[in-house]
LUMNU-61760 format. One record per residue: residue in three letters; x, y, z of N, C-alpha, C, O in turn. Coordinates in steps of 0.001 Angstrom, whole numbers, plus 500000, padded with zeros to 6 digits. Layout:
ALAXYZXYZXYZXYZ ...
***
This chain:
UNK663322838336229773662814837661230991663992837189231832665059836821231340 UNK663646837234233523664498836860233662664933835211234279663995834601234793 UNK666094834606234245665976833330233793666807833130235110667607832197235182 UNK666677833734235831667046833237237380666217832718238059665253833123237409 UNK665641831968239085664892831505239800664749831472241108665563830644241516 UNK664068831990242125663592832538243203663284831763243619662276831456242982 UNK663521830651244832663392829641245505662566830518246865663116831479247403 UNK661328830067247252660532830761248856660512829904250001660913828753249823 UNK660258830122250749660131828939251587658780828720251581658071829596251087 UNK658168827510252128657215826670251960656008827246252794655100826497253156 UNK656019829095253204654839829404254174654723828979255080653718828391255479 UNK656255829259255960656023828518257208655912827119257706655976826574258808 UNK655701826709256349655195825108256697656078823893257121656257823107256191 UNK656774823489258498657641822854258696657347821618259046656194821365259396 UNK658707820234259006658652819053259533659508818966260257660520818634259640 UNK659696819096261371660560819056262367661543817956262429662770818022262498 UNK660315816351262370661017815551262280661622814951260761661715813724260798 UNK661836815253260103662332815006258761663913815411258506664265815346257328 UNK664655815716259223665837815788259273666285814712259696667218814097259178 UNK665494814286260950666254813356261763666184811896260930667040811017260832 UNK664632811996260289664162810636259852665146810102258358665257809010257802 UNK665782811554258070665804811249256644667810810812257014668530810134256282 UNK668132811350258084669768811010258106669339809514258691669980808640258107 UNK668412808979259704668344807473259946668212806483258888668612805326259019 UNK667540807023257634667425806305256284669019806414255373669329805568254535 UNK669891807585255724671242807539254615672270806315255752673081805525255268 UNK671970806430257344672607805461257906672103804303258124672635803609258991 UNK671345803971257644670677802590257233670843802056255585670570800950255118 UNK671306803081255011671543802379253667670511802566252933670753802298251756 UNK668981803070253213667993803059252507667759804212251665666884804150250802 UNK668575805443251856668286806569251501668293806652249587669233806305248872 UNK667545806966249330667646807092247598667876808671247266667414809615247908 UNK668747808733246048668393810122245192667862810339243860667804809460243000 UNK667533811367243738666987811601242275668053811560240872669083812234240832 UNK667647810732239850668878810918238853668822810947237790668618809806237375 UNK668912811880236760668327812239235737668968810981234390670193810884234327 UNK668390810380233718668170809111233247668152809810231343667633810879231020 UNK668817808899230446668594809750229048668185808054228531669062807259228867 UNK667245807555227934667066806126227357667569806290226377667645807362225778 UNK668232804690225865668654805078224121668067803485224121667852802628224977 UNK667912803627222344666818802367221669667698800782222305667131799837222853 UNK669251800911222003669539800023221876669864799118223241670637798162223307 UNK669100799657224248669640798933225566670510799881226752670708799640227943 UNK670867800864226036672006801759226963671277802759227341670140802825226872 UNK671643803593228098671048805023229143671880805333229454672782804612229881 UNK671908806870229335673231808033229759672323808820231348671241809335231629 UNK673913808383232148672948808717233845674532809926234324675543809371234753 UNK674521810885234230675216811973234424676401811931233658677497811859234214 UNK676288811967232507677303811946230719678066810761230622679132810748230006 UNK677481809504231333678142808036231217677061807860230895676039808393231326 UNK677270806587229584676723805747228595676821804242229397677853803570229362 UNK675608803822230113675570802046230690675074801512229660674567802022228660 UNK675242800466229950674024799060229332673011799161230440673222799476231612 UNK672059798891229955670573799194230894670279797887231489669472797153230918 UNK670658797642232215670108796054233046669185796231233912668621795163234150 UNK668553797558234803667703797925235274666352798220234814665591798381235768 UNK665933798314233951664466798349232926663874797529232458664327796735231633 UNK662262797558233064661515796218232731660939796232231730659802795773231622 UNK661758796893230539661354797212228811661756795899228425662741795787227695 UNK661156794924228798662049793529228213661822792838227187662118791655227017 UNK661262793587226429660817793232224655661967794433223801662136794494222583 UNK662591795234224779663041796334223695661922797428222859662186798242221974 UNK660586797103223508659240798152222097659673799555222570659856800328221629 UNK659902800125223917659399801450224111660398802698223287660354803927223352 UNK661367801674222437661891802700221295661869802060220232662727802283219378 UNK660706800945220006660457800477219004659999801851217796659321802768218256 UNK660408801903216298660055803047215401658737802547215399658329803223216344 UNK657868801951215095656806801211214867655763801645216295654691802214216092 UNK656163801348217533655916802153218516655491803476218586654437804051218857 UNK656992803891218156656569805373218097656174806571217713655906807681218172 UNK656269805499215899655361806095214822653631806265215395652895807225215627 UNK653513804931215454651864805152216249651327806075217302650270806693217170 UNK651989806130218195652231807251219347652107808710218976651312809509219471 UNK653226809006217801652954810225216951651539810303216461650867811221216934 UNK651064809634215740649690809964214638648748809837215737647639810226215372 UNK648768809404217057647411809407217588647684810871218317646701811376218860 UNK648690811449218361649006812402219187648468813834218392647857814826218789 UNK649027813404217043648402814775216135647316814538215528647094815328214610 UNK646430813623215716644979812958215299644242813716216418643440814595216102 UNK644571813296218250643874813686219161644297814149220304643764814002221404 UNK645554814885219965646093815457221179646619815034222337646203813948222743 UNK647697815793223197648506815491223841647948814771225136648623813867225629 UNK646577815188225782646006814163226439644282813927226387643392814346225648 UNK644329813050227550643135812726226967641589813742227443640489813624226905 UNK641950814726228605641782815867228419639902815446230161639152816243230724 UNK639988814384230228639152814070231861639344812677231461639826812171230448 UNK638633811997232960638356810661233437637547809922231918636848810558231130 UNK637760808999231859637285807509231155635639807845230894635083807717229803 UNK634919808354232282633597808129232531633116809321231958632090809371231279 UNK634076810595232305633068811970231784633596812188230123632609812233229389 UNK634846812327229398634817812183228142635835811605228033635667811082226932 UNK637034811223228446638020810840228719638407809617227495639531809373227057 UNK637119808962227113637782807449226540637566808052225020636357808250224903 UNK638096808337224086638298808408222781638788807054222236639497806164222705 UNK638085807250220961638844806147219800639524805306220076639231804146219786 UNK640720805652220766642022805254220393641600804206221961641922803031221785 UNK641133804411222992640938803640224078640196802511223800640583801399224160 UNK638967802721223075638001801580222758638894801057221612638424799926221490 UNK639691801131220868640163800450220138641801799523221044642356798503220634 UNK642045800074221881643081799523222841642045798265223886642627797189224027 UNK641204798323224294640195797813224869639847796639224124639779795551224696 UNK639677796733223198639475795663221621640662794657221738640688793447221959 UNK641669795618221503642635794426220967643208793972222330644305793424222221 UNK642861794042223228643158793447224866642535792488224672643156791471224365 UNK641197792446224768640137791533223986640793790456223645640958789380224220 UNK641294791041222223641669790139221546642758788848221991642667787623222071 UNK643902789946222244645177789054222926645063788393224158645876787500224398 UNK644021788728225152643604787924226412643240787118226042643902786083226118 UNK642308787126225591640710785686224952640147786276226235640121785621227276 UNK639668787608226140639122787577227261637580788685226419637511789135225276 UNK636427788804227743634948788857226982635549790888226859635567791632225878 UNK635989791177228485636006792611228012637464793275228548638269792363228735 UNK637857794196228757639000794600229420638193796248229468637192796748228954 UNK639521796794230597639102798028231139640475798834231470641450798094231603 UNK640648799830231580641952800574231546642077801080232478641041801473233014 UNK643525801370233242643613802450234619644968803521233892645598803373232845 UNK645040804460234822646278805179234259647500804701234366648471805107233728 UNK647490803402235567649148802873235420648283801522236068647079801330236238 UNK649824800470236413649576799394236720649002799059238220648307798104238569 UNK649591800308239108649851800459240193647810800651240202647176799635240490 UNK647283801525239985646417802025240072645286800971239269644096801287239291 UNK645726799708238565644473799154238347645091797550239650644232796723239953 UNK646076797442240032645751796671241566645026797408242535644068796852243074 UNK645256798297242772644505799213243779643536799421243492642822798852244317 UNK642671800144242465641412800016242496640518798608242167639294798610242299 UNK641268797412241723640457796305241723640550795410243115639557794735243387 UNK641380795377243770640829794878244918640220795992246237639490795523247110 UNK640433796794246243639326797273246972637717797242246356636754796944247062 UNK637628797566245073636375797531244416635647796226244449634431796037244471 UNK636647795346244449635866793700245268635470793437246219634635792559246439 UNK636092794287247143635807793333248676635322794269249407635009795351248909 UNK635200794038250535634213795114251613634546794366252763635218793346252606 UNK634081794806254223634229794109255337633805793380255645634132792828256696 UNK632693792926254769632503791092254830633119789735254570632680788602254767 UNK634885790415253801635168789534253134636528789047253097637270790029253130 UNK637028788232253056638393787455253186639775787721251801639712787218250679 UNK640636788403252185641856788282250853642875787594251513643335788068252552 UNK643304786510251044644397785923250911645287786787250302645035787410249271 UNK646573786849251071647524787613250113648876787030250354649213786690251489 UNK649761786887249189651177786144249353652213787582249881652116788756249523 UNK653010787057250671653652788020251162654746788636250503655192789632251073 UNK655371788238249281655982788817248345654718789614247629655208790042246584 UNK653981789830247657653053790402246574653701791807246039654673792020246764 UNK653600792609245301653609794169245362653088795121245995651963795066246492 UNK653643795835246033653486797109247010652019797392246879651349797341247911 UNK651251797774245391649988797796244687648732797081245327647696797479245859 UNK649277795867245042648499794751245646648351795093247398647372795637247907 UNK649232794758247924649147795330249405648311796511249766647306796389250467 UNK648648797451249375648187798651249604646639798303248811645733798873249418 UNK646360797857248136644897797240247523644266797128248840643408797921249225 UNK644822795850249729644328794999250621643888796173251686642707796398251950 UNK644681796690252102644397797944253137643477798606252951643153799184253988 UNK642790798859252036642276800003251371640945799109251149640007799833250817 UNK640693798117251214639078797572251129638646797464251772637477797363251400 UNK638761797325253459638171797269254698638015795552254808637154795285255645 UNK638590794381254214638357793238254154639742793161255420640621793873255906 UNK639082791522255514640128791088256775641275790378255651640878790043254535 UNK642711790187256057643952790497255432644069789113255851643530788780256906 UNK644723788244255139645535786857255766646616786696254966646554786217253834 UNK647808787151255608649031787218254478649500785959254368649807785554255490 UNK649717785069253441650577783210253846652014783541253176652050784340252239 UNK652768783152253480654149782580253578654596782564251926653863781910251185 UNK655441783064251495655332782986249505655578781480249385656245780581249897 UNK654489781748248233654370780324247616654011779220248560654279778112248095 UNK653412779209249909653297778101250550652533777801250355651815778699250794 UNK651479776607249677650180776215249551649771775498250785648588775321251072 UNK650702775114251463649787774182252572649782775173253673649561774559254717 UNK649914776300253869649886777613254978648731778409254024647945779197254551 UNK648705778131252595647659778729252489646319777753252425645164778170252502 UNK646744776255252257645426775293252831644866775688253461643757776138253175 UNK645454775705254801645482775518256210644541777180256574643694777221257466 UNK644879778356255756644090779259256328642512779276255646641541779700256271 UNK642438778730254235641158778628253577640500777337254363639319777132254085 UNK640968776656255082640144775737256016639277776216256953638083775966257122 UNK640320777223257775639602778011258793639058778962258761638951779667259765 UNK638317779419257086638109780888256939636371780413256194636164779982255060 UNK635598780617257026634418780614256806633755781564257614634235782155258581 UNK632555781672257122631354783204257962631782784152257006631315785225257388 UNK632710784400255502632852785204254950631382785635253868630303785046253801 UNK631889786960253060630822786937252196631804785990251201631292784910250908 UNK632815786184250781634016785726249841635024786137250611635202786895251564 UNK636084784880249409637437784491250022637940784912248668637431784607247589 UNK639045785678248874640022786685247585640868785955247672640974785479248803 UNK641898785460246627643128785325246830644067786168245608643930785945244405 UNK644979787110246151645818788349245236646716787224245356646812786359246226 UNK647582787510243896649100787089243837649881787531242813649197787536241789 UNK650886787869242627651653788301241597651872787161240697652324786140241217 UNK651602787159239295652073786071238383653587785241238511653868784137238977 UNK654421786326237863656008786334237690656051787673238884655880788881238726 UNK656334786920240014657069788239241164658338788993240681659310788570240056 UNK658049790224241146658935791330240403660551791332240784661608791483240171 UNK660182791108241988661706791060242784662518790216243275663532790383243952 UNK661614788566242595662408787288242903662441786767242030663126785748242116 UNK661726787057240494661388786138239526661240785295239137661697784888238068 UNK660371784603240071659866783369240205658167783073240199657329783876240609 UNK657972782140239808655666782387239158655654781533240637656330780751241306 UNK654321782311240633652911781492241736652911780336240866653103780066239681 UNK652506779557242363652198777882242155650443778375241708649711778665242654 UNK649892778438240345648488778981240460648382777692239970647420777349240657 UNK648668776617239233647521775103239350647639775108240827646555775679240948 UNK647898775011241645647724774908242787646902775347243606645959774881244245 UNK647523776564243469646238778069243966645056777796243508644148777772244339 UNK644675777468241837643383777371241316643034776071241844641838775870241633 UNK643814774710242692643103774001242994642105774155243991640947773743244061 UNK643022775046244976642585775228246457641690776263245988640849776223246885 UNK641217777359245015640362777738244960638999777380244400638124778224244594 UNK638658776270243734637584775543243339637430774563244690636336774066244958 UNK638449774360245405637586773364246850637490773865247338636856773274248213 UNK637700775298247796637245776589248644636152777475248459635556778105249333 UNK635876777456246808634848778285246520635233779740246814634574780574247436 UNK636700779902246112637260780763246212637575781529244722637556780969243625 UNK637902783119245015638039783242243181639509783694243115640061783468244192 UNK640301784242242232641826784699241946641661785679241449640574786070241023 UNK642916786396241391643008787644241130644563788016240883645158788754241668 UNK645145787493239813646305787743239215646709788859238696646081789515237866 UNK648099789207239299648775790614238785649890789969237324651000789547237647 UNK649587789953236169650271789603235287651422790672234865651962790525233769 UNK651826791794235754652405792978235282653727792434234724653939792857233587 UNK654726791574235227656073791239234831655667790186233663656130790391232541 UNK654762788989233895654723788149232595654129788546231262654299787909230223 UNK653315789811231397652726789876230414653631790271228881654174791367228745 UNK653670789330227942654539789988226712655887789146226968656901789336226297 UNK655784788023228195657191787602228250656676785935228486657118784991227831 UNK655593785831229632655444784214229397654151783670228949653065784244229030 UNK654368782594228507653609781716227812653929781797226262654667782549225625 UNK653117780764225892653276780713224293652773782336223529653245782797222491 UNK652161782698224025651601783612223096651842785046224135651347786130223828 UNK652323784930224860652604786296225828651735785720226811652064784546226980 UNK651028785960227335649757786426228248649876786828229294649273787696229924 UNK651360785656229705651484785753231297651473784420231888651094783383231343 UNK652026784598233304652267783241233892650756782509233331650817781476232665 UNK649575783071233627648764781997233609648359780995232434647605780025232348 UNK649387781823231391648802781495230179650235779917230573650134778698230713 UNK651144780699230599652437779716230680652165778169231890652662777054231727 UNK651419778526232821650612777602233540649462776988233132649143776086233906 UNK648698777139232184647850776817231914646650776879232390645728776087232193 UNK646664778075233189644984777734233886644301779191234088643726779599235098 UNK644566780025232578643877781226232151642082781070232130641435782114232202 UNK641615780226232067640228780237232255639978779669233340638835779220233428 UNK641034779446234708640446779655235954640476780600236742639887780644237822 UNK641310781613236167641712782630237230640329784247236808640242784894235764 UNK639773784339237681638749785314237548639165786678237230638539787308236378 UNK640014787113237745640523788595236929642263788522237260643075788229238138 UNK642116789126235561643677789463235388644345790804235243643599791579234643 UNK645210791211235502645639792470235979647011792351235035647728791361234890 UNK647152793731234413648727793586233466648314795270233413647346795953233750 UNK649850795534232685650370796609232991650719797201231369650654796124230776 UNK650920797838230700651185798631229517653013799043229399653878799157228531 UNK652903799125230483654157800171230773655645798959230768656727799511230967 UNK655673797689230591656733796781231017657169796491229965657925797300229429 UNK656860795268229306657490794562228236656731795243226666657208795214225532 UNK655536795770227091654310796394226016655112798000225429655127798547224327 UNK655716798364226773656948799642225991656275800635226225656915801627225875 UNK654721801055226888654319802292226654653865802652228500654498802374229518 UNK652578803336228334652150803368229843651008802908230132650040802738229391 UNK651189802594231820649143802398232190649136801137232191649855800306231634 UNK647869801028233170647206799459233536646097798954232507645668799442231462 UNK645796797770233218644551797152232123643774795908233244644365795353234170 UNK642920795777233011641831794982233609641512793492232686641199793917231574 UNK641468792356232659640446792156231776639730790834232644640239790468233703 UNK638521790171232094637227789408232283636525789650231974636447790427231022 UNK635153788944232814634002788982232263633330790149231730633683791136232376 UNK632586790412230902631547791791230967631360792007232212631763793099232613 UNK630662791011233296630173791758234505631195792161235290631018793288235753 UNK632419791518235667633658792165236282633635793450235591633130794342236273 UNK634004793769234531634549795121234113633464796029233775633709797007233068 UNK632262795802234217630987796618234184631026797237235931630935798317236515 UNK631168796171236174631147796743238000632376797579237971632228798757238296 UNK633650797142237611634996798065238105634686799535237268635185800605237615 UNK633859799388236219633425800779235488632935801536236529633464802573236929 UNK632144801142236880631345801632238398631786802003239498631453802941240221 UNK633146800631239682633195800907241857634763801205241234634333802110240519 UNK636008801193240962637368801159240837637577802602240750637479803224239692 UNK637939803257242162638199804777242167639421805190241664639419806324241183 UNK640515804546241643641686804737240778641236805221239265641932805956238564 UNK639698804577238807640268804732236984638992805548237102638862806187236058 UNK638072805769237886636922806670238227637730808205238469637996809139237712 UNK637882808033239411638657809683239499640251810081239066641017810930239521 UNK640389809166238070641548809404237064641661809961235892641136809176235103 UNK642082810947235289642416811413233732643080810125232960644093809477233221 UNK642174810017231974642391808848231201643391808576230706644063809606230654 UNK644067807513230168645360807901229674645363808465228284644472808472227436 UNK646875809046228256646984809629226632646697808913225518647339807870225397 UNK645884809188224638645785808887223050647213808384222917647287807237222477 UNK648150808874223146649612808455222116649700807130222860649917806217222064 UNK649593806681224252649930805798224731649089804659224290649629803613223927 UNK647799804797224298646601803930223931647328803205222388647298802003222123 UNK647892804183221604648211803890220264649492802991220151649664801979219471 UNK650366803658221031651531802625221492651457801419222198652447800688222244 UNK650508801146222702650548799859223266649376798902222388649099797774222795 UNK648856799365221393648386798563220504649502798018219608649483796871219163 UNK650391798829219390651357798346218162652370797576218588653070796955217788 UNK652631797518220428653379796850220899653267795515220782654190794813220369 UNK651840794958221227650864793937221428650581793456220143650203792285220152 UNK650647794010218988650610793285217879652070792740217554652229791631217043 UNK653105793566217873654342792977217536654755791652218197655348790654217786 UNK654225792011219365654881790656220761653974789745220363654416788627220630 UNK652305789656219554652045789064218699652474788168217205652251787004216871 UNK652955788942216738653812788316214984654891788544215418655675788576214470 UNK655547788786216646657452788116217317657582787737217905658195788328218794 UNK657165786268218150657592785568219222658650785598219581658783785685220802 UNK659797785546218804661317785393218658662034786227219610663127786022220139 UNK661057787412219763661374788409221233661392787651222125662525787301222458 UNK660476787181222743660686786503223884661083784868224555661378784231225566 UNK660839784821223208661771783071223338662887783402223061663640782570223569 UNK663655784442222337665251784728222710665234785167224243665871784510225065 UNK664689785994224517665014786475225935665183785809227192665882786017228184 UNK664070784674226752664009783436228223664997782494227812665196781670228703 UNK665953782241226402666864781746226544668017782475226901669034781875227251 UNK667974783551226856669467783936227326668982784291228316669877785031228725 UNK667788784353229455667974784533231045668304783227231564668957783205232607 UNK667888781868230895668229780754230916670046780517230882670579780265231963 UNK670739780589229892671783781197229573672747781654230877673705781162231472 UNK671827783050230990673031783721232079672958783481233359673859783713234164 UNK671181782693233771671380781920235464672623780437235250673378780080236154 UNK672582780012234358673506779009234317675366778948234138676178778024234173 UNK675488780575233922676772781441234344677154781643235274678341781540235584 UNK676140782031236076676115783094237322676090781450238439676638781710239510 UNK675664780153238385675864779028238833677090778633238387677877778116239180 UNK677414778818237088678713778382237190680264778852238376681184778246238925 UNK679783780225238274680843781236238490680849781368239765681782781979240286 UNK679623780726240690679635780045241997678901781484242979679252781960244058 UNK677650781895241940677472783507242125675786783265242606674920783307241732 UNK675492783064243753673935782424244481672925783340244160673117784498244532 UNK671724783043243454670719784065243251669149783060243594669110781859243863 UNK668475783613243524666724782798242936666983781923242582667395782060241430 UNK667011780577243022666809779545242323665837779219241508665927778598240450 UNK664782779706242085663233779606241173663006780688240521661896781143240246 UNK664336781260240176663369782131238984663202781986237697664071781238237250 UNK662588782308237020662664782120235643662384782582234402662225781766233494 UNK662323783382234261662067784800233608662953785702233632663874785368234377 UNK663182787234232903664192787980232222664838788419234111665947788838234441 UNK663453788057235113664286788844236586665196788035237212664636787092237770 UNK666506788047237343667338787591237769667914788065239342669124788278239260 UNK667495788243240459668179788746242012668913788169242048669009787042241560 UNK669853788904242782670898788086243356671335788787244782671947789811245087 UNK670774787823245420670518788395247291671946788385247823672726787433247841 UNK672154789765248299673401790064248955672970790524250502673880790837251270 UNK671492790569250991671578791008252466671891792313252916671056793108253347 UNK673150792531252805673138793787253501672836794917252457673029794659251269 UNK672405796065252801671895797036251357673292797930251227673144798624250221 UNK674416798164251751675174798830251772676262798223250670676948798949249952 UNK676305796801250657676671795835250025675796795803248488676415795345247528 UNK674812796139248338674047795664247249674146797007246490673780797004245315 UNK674739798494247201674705799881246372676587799211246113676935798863244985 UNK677445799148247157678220799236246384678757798163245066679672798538244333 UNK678420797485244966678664796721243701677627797309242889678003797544241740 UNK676369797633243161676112798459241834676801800051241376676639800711240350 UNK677465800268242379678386801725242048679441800563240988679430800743239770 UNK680009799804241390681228799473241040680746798458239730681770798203239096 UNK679628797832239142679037798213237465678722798714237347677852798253236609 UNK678452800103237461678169801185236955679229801572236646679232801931235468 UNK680473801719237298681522802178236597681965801659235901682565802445235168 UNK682131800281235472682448799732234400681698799645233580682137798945232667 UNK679783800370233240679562800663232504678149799802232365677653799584231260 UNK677479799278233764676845798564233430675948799116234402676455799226235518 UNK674395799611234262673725799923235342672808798735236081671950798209235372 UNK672902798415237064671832797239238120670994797953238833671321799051239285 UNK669731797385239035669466798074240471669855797617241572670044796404241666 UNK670021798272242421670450798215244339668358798209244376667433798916243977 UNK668552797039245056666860797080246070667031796962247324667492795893247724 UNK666815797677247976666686797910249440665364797350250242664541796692249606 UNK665155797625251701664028797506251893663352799203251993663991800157252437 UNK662071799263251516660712798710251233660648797933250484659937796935250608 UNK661459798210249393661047797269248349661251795930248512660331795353247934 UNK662189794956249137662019793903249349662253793893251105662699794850251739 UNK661865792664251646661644792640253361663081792854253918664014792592253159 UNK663243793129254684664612792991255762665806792249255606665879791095256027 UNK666882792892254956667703791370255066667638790719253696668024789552253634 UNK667279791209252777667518790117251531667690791331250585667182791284249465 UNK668422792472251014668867793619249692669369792597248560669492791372248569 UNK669557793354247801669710792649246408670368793461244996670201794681244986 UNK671001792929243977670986793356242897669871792474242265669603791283242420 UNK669209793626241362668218793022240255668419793322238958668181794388238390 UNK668907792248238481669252791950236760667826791814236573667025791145237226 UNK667545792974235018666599792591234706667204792154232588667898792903231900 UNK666740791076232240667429791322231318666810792125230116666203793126230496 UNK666821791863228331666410792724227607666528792322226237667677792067225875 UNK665337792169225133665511791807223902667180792261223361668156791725222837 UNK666647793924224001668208794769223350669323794605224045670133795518224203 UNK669481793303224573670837793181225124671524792247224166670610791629223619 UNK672472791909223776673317791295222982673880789987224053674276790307225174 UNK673887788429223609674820787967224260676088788078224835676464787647225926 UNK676889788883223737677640788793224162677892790061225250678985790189225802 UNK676962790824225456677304791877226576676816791221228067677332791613229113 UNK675689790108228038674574789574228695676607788799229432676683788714230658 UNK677541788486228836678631787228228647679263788220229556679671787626230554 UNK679541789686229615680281790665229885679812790444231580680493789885232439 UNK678524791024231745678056791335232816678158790029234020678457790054235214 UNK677814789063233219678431787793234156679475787667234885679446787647236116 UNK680780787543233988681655787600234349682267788535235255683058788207236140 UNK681857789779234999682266791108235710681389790618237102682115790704238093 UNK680447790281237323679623789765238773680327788987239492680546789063240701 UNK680846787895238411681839787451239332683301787676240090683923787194241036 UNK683458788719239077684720789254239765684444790229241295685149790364242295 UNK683148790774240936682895791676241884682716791013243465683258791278244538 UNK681503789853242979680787789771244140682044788459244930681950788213246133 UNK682860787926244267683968787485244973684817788096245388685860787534245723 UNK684623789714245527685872790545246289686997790774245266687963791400245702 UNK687045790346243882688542789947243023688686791309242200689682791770241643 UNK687229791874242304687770793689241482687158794616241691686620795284240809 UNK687110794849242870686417795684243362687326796985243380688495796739243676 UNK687052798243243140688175799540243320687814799578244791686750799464245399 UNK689033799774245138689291800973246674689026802242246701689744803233246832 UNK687603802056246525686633803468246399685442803820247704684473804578247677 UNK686016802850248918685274802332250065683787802499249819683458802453248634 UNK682770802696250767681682802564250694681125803762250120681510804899250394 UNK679870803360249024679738804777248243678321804977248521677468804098248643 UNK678158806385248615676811806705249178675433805946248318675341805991247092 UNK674396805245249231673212804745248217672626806130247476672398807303247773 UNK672526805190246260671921806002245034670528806384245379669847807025244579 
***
C-alpha cells in the first residue's frame, strides 16, 4: 500500500476572508497552534521531545493515570466495548452508566444525576432546557464560555452583573418582574481567576427573589469542600442551590459531564437537554473510570487537602517575591494577570524552556486586557518543584532572566 498521502483541495470551497482574519489574530497575539502533547503519570508531558512539569492541566487529583483508574477503564472496555455505540435514550446507557449515575447519587447526596458527553455540553443543554422566552437568567460575567453560550441558546432575556457583585446583582432582581422565572448561572470555583461565587449570598438573594441557582461545579468538584463536592459543599449551602453541574474530565481524571437533583429536574433534562438527547453516550471505559476516581477522592482526602495547602503555600511565594496575581483565589488556579497577551506567551515560551509548561490565556478566553499565565497546580507536583516554579516566576516576570530570544510567536 501506498503510504504517501494525497492532499485535494476542498471542491472549490473557499474563504476569502480567512487569510486576512487569521494574520489580524497572529498580530494581535491571539493566534493559537496545534501541539502534539505525550502525558506522563507523574506530572510531566513531552510537547515536541522536551519533558515539562505540567502546570497547565486541570488533572488536579493526579487520577487520570491513576493504575486503579485505569485498570477499571480496561475491564469495562473488554466487558462492553470501545463505545457506547448511540444516545443515552435509544440504547446508549449500559451498566456501567446506571452504575456511574448511582454513585453520583451517592457522592452528591443528591435524589438523581444524569450524564452529558462532556462538561461543556451538560451547561449547554441545562440552561437552555430551563428557560424559554418567558424567562430571566442572571449571569456573572466571568462565567464560562458553556454557560454563556447556554444563555444564548434559550431564547430567555440575558442580564449579565458585574463578577461577584451582589448589590448589581440586587439591584437587577429588584427590577426583574413579569417573568415566568428568574435563573441565576454561576461558576462555583471560576476557571480563570480561581476564585468561588459569593453563593450564601447569591442563595440569599435567591430565596427573597423567588429565584432558583444553577451551579457549574466543574473546577471544585474533587477539590473543595470537606468531602469534594465543590464550592457549594465548601460554602455550605448544597441544599440550596437547585441544580448542580460538574464535569468528569478535571480533578475525577476521566471524561464527560454530569447533572445532578431532584428526580423531577433530571426527568425533564431526560426529556428537553439536546446536548445529551442527540449525543452518543459516553464510553463504558470512561463511565468505569470515573467511578474509581470518585471513590478514591472519596477514601483520599489527603489529595486534596495537600493540594490546597501547597496552592496556599505557593500564593504566599509568589506575594512574597512581589509577583501580583488573584487575590481571591483559592484553589489549585493560580492567574497571574500580565495584560498584554504578547507578554503572557512570552514568559510562557521562556518556562517552557526551562522546563516548565503554563498556559498563555488570551482573549476569548478571558476579556480584554487581563491576558494571563494560568498556574494550575497538581497532587503530582512535588513541593519542591511547586518551590522551583516560583522562584523561576520571579526571575522572569521581573525582567532578571529572561533569554534574548525577543518576542516568540503565540503558541
Amino acid at each position: 500500500m501506498n503510504s504517501e498521502r494525497s492532499v485535494s483541495p476542498a471542491n472549490g470551497v473557499s474563504f476569502p476572508w480567512m487569510p486576512t482574519a487569521l494574520k489580524e489574530l497572529e498580530s494581535a497575539g491571539l493566534k493559537r497552534s496545534r501541539r502534539r502533547v505525550t502525558p506522563h503519570a507523574d506530572g510531566t508531558c513531552e510537547i515536541d521531545g522536551h519533558l515539562l512539569k505540567n502546570y497547565a492541566s486541570n488533572d488536579y487529583l493526579g487520577l487520570a493515570h491513576d493504575p486503579r483508574v485505569i485498570r477499571s477503564a480496561r475491564t469495562a472496555m473488554e466487558n462492553a466495548g470501545a463505545g457506547a455505540r448511540a444516545s443515552a435514550l435509544i440504547c446508549g446507557r449500559t451498566d456501567w452508566h446506571v452504575l456511574l449515575e448511582e454513585k453520583l447519587c451517592e457522592f452528591e447526596r443528591a435524589e438523581a444525576a444524569i450524564l452529558f458527553p462532556s462538561g461543556y455540553a451538560a451547561n449547554l443543554g441545562v440552561v437552555s432546557a430551563l428557560t424559554n422566552e418567558q424567562d430571566l437568567i442572571l449571569s456573572d460575567e466571568l462565567n464560562h464560555a458553556s454557560l454563556i453560550d447556554g444563555c444564548r441558546l434559550s431564547r430567555a432575556e440575558v442580564a449579565v452583573y458585574p463578577h461577584n457583585d451582589m448589590n448589581a446583582l440586587r439591584a437587577k432582581l429588584e427590577n426583574a418582574s413579569g417573568y415566568r422565572q428568574r435563573l441565576i448561572v454561576t461558576d462555583g470555583l471560576f476557571s480563570m481567576d480561581g476564585d468561588v461565587a459569593s453563593l450564601n449570598e447569591i442563595c440569599d438573594l435567591c430565596d427573597r427573589y423567588d429565584t432558583a441557582l444553577v451551579v457549574d461545579e466543574a473546577h471544585g468538584t474533587g477539590v473543595m469542600g470537606i468531602h469534594g463536592r465543590g464550592a457549594a459543599e465548601w460554602m455550605e449551602v448544597e441544599d440550596r442551590v437547585a441544580v448542580r453541574i460538574g464535569t468528569l474530565s478535571k480533578a475525577i481524571g476521566s471524561q464527560g459531564g454530569f447533572v445532578t437533583g431532584s428526580h423531577q429536574l433530571i426527568d425533564w433534562l431526560w426529556n428537553k437537554a439536546r446536548t445529551q438527547i442527540f449525543s452518543t453516550s459516553l464510553t463504558p471505559a470512561a463511565c468505569a473510570a470515573s467511578m474509581t476516581a470518585i471513590e478514591i477522592i472519596q477514601n483520599e482526602p489527603q489529595r486534596r487537602e495537600q493540594l490546597l495547602t501547597a496552592a496556599h503555600r505557593f500564593r504566599k511565594q509568589l506575594r512574597a517575591a512581589g509577583i501580583p496575581y488573584c487575590e481571591n483565589a483559592v484553589g489549585p488556579i493560580i492567574p497571574i494577570i500580565l495584560n498584554d497577551p504578547f507578554r503572557a506567551v512570552q514568559i510562557a515560551a521562556e518556562l517552557e524552556h526551562y522546563g516548565f509548561l503554563v498556559g498563555a490565556i488570551r482573549p476569548p478566553s478571558v476579556p480584554e486586557g487581563t491576558s494571563r499565565l494560568r498556574i494550575a497546580l497538581s497532587f503530582a507536583q512535588a513541593d519542591k518543584v511547586n518551590d522551583q516554579l516560583a522562584d523561576l516566576l520571579g526571575e522572569l516576570i521581573h525582567n532578571r532572566g529572561l533569554r534574548k530570544t525577543g518576542t516568540p510567536k503565540p503558541r
